[in-house]
N, CA, C and O atoms as a GROMACS GRO file, in nm:
protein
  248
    1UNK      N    1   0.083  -0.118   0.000
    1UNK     CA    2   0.000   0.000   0.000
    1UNK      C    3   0.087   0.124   0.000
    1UNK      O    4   0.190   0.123   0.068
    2UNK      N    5   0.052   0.234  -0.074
    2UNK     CA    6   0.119   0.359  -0.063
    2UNK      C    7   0.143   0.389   0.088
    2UNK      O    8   0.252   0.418   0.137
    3UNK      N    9   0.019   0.377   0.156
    3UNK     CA   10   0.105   0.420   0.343
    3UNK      C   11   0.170   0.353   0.384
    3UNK      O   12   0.239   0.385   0.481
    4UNK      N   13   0.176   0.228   0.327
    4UNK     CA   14   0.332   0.189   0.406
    4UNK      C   15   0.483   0.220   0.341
    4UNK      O   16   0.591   0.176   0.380
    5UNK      N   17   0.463   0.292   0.253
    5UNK     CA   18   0.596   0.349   0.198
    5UNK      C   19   0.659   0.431   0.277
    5UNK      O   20   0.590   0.515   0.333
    6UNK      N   21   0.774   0.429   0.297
    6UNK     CA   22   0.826   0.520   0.414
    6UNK      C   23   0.913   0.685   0.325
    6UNK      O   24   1.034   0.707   0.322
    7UNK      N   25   0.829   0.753   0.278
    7UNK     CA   26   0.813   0.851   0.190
    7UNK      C   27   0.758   0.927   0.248
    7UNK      O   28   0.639   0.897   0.260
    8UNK      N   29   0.801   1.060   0.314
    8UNK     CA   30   0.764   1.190   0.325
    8UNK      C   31   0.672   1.273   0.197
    8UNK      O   32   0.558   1.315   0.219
    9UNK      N   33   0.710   1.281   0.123
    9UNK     CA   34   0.653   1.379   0.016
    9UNK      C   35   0.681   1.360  -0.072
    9UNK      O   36   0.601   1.404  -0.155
   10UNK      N   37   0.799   1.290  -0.131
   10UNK     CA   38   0.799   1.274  -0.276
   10UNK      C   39   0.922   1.113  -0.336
   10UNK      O   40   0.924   1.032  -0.243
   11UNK      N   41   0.972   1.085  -0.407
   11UNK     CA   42   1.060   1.032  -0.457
   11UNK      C   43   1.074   0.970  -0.605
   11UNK      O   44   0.973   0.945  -0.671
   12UNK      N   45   1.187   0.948  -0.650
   12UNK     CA   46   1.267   0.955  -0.767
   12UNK      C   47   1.298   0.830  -0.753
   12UNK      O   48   1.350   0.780  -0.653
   13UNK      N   49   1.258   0.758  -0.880
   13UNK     CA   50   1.355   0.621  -0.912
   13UNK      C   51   1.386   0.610  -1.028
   13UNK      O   52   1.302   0.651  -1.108
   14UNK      N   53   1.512   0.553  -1.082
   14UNK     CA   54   1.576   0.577  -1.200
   14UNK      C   55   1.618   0.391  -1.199
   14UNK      O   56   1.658   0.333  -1.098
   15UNK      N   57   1.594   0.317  -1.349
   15UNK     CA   58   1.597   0.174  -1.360
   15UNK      C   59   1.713   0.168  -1.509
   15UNK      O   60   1.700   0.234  -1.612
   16UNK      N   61   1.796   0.094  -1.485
   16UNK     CA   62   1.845   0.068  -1.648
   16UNK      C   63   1.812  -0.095  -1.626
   16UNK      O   64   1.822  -0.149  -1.516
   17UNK      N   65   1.778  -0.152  -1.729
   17UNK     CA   66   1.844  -0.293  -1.775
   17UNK      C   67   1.825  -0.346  -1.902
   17UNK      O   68   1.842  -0.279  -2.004
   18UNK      N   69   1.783  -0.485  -1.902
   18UNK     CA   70   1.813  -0.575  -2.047
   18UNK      C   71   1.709  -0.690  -2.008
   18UNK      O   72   1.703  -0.786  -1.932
   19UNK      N   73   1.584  -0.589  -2.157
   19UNK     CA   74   1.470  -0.750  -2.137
   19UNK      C   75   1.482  -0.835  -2.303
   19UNK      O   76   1.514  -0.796  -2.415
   20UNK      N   77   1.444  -0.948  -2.252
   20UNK     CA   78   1.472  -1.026  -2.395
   20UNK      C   79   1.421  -1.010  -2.502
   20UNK      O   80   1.473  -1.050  -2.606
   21UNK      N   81   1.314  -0.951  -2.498
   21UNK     CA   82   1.233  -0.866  -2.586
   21UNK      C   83   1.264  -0.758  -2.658
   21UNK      O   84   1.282  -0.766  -2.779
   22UNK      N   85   1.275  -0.623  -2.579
   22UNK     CA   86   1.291  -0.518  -2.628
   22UNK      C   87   1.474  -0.500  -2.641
   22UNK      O   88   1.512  -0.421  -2.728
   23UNK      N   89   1.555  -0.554  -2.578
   23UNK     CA   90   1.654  -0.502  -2.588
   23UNK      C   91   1.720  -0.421  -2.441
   23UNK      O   92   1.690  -0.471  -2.333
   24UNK      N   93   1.786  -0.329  -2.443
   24UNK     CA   94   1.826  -0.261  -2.314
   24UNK      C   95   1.747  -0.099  -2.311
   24UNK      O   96   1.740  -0.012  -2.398
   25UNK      N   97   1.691  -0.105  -2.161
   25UNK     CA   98   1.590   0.022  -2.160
   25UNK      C   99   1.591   0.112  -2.016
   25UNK      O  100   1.584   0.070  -1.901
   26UNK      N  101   1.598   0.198  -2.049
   26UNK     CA  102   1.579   0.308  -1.892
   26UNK      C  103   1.476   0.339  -1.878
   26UNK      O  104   1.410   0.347  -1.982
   27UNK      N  105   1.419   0.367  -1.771
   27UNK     CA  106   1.287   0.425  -1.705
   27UNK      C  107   1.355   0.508  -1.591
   27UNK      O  108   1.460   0.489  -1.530
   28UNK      N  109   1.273   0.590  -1.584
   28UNK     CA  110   1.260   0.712  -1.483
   28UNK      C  111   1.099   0.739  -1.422
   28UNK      O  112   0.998   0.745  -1.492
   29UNK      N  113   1.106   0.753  -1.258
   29UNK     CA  114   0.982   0.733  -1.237
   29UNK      C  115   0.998   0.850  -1.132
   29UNK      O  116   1.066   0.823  -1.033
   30UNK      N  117   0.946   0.970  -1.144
   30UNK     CA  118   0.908   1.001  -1.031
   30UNK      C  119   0.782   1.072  -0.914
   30UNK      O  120   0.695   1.083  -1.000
   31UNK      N  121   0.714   1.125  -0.786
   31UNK     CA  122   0.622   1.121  -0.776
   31UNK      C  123   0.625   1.184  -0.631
   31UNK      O  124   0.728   1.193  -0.565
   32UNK      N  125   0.482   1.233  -0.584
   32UNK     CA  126   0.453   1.287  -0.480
   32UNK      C  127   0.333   1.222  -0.371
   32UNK      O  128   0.227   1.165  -0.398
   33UNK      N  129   0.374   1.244  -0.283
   33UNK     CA  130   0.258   1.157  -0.191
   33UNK      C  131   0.166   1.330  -0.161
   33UNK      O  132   0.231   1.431  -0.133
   34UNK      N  133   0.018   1.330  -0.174
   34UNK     CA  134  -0.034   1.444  -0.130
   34UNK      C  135  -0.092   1.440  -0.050
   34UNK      O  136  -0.143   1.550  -0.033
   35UNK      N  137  -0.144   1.320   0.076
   35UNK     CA  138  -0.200   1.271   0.150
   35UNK      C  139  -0.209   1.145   0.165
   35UNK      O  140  -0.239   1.082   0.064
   36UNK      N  141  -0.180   1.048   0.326
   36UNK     CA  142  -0.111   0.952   0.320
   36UNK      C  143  -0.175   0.855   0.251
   36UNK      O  144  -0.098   0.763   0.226
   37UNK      N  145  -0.328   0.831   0.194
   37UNK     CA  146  -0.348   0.774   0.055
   37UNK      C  147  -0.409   0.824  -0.090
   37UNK      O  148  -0.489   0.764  -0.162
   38UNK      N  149  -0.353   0.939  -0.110
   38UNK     CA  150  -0.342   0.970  -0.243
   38UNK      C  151  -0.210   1.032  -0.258
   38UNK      O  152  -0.152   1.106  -0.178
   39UNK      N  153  -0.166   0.986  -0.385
   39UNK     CA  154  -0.045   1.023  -0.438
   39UNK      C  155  -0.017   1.044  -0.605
   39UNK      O  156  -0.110   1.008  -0.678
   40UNK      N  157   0.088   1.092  -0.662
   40UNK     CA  158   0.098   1.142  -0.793
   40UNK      C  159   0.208   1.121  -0.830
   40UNK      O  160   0.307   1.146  -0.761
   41UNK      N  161   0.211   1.048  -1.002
   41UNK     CA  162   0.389   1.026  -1.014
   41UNK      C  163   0.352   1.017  -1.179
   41UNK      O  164   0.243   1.005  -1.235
   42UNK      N  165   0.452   1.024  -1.219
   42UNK     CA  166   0.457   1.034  -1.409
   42UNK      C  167   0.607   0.965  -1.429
   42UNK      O  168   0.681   0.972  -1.331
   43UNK      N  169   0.653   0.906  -1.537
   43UNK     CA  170   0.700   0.856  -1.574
   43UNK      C  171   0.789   0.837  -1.718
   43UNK      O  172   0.718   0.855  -1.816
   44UNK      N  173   0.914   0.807  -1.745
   44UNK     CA  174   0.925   0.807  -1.860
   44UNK      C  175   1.019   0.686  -1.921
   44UNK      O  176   1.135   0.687  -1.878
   45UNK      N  177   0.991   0.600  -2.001
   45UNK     CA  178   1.096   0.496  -2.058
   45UNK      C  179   1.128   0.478  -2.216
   45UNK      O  180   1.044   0.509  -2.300
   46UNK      N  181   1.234   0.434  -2.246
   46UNK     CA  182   1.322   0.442  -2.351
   46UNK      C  183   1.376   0.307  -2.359
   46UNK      O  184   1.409   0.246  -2.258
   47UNK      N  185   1.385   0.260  -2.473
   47UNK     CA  186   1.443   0.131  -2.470
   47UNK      C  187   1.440   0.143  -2.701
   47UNK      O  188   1.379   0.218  -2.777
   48UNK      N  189   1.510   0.060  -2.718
   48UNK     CA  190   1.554   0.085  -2.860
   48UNK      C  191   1.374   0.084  -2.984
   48UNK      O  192   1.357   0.086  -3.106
   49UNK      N  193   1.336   0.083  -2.934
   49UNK     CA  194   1.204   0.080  -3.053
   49UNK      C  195   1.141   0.182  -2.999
   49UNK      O  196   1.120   0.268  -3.084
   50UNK      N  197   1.096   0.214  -2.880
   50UNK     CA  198   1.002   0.279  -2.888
   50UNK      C  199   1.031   0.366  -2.747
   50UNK      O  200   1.124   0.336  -2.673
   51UNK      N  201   0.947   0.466  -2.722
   51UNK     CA  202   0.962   0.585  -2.619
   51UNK      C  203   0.780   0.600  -2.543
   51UNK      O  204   0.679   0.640  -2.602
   52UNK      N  205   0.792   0.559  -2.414
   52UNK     CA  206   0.687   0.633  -2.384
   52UNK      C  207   0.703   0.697  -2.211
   52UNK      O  208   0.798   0.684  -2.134
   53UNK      N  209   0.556   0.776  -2.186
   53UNK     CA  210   0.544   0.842  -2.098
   53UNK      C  211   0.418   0.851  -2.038
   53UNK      O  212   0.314   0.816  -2.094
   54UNK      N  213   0.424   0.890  -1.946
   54UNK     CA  214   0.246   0.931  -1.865
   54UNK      C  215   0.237   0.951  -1.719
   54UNK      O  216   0.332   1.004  -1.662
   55UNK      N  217   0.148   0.919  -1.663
   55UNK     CA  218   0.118   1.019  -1.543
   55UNK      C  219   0.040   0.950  -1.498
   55UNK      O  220  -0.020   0.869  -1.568
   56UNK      N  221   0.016   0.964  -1.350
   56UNK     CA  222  -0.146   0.890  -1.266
   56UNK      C  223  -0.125   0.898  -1.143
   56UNK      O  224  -0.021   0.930  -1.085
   57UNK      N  225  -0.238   0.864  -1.097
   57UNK     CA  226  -0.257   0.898  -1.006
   57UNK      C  227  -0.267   0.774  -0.877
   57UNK      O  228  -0.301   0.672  -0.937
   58UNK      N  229  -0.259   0.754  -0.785
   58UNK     CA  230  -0.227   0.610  -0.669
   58UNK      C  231  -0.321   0.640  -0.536
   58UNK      O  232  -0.303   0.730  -0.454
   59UNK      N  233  -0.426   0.539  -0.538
   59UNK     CA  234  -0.525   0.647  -0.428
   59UNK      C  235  -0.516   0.485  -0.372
   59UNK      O  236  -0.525   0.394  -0.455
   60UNK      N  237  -0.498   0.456  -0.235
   60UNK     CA  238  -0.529   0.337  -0.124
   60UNK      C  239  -0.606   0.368  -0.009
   60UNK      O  240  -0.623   0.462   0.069
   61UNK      N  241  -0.651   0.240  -0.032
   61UNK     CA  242  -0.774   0.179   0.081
   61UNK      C  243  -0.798   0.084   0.176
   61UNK      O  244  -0.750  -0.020   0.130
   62UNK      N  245  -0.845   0.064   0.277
   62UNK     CA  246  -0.903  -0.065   0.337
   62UNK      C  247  -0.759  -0.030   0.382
   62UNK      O  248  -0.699  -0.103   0.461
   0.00000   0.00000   0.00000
């Protein structure tokens, strides 16, 4: 669950590797907690064919 992340307000994660598929690819992820269950993060990855990106939103419950 997002509240058990031990995250103040925000964080950054940065990934390289090698899938058998696509080849070798980076992602970059990063994001904000705005209340201890809703939060916000966007994203971006690269890998040899193709490029994408986006955004959303992380709301927990129960």
């Amino acid at each position: 669950m997002l509240s058990d992340v031990p995250v103040r307000s925000g964080y950054l994660e940065a990934q390289a590797g090698v899938s058998s598929l696509t080849g070798a690819y980076v992602r970059l992820e990063g994001g904000a907690r705005l209340r201890d269950n809703l939060g916000v993060f966007g994203f971006a990855e690269a890998n040899a064919r193709e490029r994408m990106a986006g955004a959303g939103i992380r709301y927990t419950f129960g």
